[in-house]
C-alpha positions in Angstrom: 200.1 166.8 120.0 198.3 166.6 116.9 196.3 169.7 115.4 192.8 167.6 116.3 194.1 166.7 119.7 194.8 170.1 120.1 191.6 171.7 118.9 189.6 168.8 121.2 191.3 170.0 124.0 190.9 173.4 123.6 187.6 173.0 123.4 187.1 171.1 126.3 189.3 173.5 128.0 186.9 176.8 127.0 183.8 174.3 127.6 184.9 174.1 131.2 185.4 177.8 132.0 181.9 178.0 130.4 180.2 176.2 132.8 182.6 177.6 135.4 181.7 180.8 134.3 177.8 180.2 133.9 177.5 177.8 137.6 174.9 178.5 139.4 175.3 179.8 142.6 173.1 177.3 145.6 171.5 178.4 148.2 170.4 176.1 151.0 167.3 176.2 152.7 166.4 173.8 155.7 162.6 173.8 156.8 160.2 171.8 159.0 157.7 171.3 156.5 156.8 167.4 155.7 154.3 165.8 154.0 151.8 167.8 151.8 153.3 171.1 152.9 156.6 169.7 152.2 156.0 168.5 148.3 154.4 172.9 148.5 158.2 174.1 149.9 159.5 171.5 147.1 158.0 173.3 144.5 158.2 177.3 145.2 161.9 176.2 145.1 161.8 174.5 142.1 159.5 177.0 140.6 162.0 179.9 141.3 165.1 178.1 139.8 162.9 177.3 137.2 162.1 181.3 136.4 166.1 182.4 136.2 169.6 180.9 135.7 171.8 182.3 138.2 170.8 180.7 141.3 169.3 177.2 142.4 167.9 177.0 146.0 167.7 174.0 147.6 165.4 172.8 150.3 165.9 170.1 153.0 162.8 168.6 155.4 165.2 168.4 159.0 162.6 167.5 161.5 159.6 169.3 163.0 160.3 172.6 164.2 162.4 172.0 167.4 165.0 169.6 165.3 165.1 172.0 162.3 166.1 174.7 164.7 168.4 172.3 166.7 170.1 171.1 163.5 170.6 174.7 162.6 172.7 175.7 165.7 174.6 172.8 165.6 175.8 173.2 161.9 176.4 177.1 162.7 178.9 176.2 165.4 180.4 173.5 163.2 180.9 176.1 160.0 178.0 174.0 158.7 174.9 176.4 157.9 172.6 176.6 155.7 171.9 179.8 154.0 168.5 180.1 155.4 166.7 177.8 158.1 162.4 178.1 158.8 162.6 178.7 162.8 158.8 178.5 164.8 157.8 181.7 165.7 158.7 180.8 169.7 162.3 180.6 169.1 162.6 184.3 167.9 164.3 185.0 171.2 166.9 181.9 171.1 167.5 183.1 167.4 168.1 186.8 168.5 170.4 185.6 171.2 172.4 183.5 168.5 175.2 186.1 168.8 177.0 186.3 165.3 175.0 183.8 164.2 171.5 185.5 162.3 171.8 188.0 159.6 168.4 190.6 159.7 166.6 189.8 156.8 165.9 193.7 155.9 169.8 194.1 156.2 170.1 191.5 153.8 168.3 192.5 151.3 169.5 195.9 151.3 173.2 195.1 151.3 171.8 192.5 148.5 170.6 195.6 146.3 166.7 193.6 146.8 164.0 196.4 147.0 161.8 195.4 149.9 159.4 197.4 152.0 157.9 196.6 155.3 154.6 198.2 154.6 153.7 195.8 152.1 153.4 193.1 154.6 150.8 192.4 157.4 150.9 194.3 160.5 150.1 191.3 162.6 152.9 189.4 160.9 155.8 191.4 161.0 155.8 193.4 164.4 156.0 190.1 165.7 159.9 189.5 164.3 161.0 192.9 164.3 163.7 194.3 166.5 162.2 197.8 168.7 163.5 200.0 166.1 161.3 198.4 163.6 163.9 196.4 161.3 163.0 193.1 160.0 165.0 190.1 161.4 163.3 187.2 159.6 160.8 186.5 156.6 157.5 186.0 157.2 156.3 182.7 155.5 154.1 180.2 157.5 152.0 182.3 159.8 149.0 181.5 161.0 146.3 182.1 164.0 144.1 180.0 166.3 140.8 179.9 164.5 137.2 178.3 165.9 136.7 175.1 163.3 133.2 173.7 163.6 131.1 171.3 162.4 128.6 172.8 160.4 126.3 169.9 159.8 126.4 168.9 163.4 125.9 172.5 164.7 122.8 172.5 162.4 121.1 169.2 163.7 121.6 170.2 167.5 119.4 173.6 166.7 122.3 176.1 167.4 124.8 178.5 165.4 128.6 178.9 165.2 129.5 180.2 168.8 130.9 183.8 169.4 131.7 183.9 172.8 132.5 181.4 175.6 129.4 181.3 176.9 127.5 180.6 173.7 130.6 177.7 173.2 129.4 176.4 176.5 125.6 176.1 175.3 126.7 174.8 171.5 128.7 172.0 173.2 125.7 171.4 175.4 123.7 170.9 172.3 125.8 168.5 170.6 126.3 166.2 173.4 122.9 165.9 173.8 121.7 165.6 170.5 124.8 162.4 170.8 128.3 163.6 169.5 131.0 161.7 171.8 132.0 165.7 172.6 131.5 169.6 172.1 134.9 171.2 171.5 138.4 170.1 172.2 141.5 172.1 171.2 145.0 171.8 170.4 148.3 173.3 170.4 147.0 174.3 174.3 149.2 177.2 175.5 149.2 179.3 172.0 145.8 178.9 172.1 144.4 179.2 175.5 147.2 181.1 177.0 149.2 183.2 174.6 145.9 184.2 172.1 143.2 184.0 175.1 145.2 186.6 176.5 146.1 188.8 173.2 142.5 188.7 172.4 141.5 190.1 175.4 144.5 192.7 175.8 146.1 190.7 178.4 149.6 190.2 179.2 151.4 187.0 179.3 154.5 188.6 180.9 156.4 191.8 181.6 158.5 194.0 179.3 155.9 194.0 176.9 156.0 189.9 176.8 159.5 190.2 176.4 159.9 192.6 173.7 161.1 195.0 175.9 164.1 192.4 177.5 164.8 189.4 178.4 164.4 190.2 181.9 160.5 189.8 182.2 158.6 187.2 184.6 155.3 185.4 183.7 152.0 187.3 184.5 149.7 184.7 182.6 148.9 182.6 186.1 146.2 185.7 186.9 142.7 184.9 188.1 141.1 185.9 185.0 143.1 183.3 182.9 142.6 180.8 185.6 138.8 181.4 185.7 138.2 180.5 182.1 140.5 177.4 182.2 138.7 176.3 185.5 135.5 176.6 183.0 136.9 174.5 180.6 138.0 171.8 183.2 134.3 172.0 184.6 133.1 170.6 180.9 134.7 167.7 181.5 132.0 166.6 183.2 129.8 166.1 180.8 131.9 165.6 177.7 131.3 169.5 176.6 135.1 169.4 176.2 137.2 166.5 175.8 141.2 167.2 175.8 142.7 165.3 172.9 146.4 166.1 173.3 148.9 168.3 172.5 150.2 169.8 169.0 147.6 168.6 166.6 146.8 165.2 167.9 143.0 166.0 168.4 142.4 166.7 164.7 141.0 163.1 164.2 138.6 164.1 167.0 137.0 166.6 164.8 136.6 165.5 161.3 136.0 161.8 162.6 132.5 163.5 164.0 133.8 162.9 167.7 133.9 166.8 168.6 131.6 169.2 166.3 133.9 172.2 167.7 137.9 172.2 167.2 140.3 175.6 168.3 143.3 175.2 166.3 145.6 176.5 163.8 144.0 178.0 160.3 146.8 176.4 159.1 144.7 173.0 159.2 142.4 174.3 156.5 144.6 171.3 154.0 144.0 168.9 156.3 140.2 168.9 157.4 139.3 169.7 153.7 140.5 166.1 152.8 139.7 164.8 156.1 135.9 165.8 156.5 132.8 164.4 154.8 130.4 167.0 156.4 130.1 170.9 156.2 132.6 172.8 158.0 133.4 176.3 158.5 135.8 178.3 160.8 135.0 181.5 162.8 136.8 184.0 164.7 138.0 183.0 168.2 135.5 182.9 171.3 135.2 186.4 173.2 135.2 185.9 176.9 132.2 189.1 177.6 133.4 189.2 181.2 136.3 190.6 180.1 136.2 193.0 177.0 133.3 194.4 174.6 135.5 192.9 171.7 138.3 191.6 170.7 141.3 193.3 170.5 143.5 191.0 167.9 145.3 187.5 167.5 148.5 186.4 167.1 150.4 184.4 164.3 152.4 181.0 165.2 154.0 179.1 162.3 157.4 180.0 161.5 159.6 182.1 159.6 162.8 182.6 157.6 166.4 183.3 159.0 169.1 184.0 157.0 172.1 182.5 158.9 175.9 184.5 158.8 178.7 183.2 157.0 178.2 182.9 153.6 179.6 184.8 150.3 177.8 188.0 148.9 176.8 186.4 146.0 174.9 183.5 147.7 173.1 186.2 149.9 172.4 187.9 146.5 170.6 184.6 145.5 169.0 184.6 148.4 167.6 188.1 148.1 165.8 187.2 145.3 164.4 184.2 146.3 162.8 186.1 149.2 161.7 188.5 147.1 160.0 185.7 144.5 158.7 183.8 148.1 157.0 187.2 148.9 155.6 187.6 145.6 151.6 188.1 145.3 151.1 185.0 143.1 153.5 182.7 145.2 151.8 184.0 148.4 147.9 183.2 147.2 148.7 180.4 146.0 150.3 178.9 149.2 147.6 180.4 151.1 145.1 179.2 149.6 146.7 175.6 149.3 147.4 175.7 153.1 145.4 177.6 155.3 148.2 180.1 156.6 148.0 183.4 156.0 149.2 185.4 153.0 152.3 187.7 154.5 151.5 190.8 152.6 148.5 192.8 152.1 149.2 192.4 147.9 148.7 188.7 148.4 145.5 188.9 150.3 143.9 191.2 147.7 145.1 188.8 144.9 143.0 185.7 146.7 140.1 188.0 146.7 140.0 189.0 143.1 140.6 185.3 142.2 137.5 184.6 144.3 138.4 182.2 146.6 136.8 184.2 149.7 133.6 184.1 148.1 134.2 180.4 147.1 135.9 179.2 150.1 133.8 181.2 153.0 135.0 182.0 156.3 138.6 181.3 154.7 139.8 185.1 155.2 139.1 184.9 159.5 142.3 184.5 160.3 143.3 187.6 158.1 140.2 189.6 159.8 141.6 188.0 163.7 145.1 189.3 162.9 144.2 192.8 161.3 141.3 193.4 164.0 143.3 196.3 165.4 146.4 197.9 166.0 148.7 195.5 167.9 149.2 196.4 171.4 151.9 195.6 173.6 149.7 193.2 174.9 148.7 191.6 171.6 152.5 192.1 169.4 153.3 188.6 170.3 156.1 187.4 172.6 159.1 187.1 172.9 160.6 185.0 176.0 163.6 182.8 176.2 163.5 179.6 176.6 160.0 179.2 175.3 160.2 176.2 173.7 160.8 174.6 176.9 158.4 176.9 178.9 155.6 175.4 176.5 156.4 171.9 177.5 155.9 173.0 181.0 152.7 174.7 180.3 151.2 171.6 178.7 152.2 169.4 181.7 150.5 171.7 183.8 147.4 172.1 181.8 147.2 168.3 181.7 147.5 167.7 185.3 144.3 170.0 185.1 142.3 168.2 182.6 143.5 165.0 184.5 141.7 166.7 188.0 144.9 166.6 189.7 145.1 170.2 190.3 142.9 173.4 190.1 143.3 176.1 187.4 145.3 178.9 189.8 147.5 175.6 190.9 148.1 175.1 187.6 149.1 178.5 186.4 150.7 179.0 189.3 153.1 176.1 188.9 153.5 177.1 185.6 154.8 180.5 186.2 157.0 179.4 188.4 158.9 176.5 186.6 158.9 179.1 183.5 160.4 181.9 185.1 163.1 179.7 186.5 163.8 179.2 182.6 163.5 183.1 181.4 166.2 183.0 184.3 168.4 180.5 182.8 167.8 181.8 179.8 169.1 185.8 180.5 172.0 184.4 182.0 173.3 182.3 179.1 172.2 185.7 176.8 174.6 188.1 178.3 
C-alpha cells in the first residue's frame, strides 16, 4: 500500500470511530396524536434534538389511543418496544398490570441522574397516575377536563347567560330552541363526561376501593339513583330538542360550531378545533352543578393521556429519555402546547408562564379547566379511576346510554345494565392480573 493509500485509509478509519464515537443515541416515542396535534408532537421532538447533540427522539403517529396502546403490548411481547408510548388515561390499570413491562417514570429519572419533583406538577394531574405511595408511573402530557363550550352569540340573542348549573342549562337550551337553533346542548365523549366527571364533581363514587385505586377488586357504584336522575333529565330534553345526542368521542363537534347546538360538554382540549371551526363568539365555562346534590363543586378530572416508559432498553437510551422528559415538562414547552391546544399545562410553572405572557387575559375563559381541576383537594371520590378493563367497560357504557337516548330503556335500566356487563369485566380483568 502506497503512503497516500495509507494515509486515505487511515483517515477514513479515524473518521468512522468519530462518528461511532459522537452517534447519537434514539429514542423512540409512539403516540396517538394525528393531525394538527400531530405536526405539535412532530415538532417538540424536533425542537429538543435540535437544542443538544447526544440524543435524537423520534416520534411515530400508531393509531388513536386504543391502537397506540394495542401496538405497544404487542411489540413489548415481541422484544419490539418503543422507548416511550402516550397510553389514554383509562388504560393506567392495563399498563400497571403489564408485569415487567412499564418502567415508573420517577424511577426513571432518578436512576437517570434527571432532577424531577412531583410538586412542581398539578395536583389534579398527577395523583391520577401515581401508585398509593405517591411515586410517579407515567408523564403527564395531554391532560385535559370536560369543560361547558357555548355559543356566545347565540346565548346572547335568546336573552340568557352562560349556564351554571343544570337547571339554568335546562332554561338556556329552552331559550335557544325557541329563539330557532336546531338544539340546546349535546355532548360528547358520554361516560367521562356524564358519568366519571358528573360524579367527581359532585363527590360521588364511580366504584369501590376508591374507584379502583385501592385494588382491582372494586364493583361499579355509578348505576345509583342520583346519577340516574340527572341522565333521565337529559333523556326528557329530547323532547323538545333541548338536547340532541350527536355520538360518541368527538363526533358532535360539527353540531356546535356549525350553529346546530349553542351549548357543547366536551374536552378543553377542543379549544384548536372550534377556534378554526367557529365564525361566532364562543366561550367555555366551568361544568354544570347539579344543586340537588352539593353547594359546589368539589373538582374535575383530567382524560388525555400520558407518557410510559416501557422496560428493556440500555441506560443510556433511558438517559436520553430523562432529558427529553425533563425538556417536554419544561415551562416554555408546556405554555406553548397549552396554549396551541387546549389541554392543560402539567405543572404549576407552565400555568404561571401563560399568564405573564397574557394569554388569560387575551384568550378569556381559557384557564377553566386549570380552575375545574385545582378547585379542591382531590378526594377519593374525585382522584380519578382506576378500573381494569375500562376501555371496554366504556364501550359498554355508551351502548347503554344510547339505548337511552334511543327511548329503549329508562335511565336506572340503563345504569343498571351497565354495572352489570362492567363488573363482569373488572372480573375478567382481576383474574388475568394475578
Amino acid at each position: 500500500m502506497t503512503f497516500t493509500k495509507s494515509l486515505l485509509a487511515s483517515t477514513a478509519f479515524m473518521g468512522a470511530l468519530a462518528s461511532a464515537a459522537y452517534a447519537q443515541t434514539e429514542v423512540t416515542w409512539w403516540h396517538a396524536m394525528g393531525g394538527a396535534n400531530g405536526e405539535r408532537v412532530d415538532k417538540i421532538a424536533a425542537d429538543f434534538n435540535a437544542s443538544q447533540s447526544d440524543y435524537i427522539v423520534t416520534p411515530a403517529y400508531k393509531g388513536n389511543y386504543t391502537e397506540t396502546m394495542t401496538a405497544a403490548i404487542a411489540a413489548f411481547r415481541a422484544g419490539e418496544q418503543p422507548h416511550l408510548v402516550q397510553v389514554f388515561e383509562v388504560g393506567t390499570a392495563t399498563m400497571m398490570a403489564a408485569k415487567g413491562a412499564i418502567y415508573p417514570v420517577e424511577q426513571l429519572m432518578s436512576d437517570a441522574g434527571e432532577p424531577f419533583n412531583g410538586d412542581d406538577y398539578l395536583p389534579a394531574v398527577v395523583s391520577y397516575y401515581e401508585t398509593p405511595e405517591g411515586q410517579l408511573l407515567s408523564m403527564p402530557f395531554n391532560s385535559s377536563t370536560p369543560v361547558l363550550w357555548y355559543n356566545a352569540d347565540a346565548l346572547k340573542a335568546a336573552g340568557v347567560e352562560a349556564p351554571t348549573t343544570w337547571d339554568e342549562v335546562e332554561t338556556a337550551s329552552a331559550a335557544l330552541v325557541a329563539n330557532g337553533m336546531k338544539c340546546g346542548i349535546s355532548f360528547g365523549w358520554q361516560s367521562w363526561v356524564m358519568l366519571e366527571n358528573y360524579s367527581a364533581w359532585h363527590n360521588m363514587e364511580l366504584g369501590t376501593k376508591e374507584n379502583g385505586f385501592a385494588g382491582f377488586d372494586t364493583e361499579f357504584t355509578f348505576n345509583n339513583d342520583k346519577v340516574a336522575a340527572r341522565l333521565q333529565s337529559v333523556a326528557d330534553m329530547q323532547a323538545d330538542n333541548k338536547f340532541v345526542y350527536g355520538g360518541r368521542r368527538g363526533d358532535s363537534l360539527p353540531m356546535f360550531t356549525n350553529g346546530e347546538c349553542g351549548m357543547w360538554m366536551n374536552s378543553s382540549a377542543y379549544y384548536g378545533s372550534i377556534k378554526s371551526q367557529a365564525k361566532f363568539e364562543f366561550g367555555q365555562t366551568m361544568l354544570p352543578l347539579d344543586t340537588k346534590l352539593a353547594d359546589a363543586p368539589q373538582n374535575s378530572i383530567i382524560g388525555g393521556a400520558t407518557l410510559w416508559a416501557l422496560a428493556g432498553h440500555e441506560a443510556e437510551e433511558y438517559k436520553g429519555l430523562a432529558k427529553f422528559l425533563t425538556y417536554l415538562s419544561s415551562p416554555e414547552v408546556q405554555a406553548w402546547w397549552h396554549q396551541e391546544t387546549g389541554y392543560v399545562p402539567i405543572t404549576k410553572a407552565a400555568a404561571e408562564l401563560s399568564a405573564e405572557q397574557g394569554f388569560y387575559e387575551s384568550n378569556p375563559g381559557t384557564d377553566t379547566a386549570i380552575k375545574q381541576l385545582s378547585l379542591n383537594t382531590p378526594t377519593p371520590n374525585s382522584r380519578g379511576l382506576r378500573f381494569g378493563n375500562f376501555v371496554q367497560v366504556r364501550d359498554v357504557i355508551n351502548e347503554e346510554m344510547e339505548a337511552l337516548w334511543a327511548g329503549d330503556s329508562t335511565a336506572q335500566e340503563a345504569l343498571d345494565n351497565a354495572a352489570k356487563r362492567g363488573n363482569e369485566l373488572l372480573r375478567k380483568f382481576e383474574r388475568s392480573a394475578k
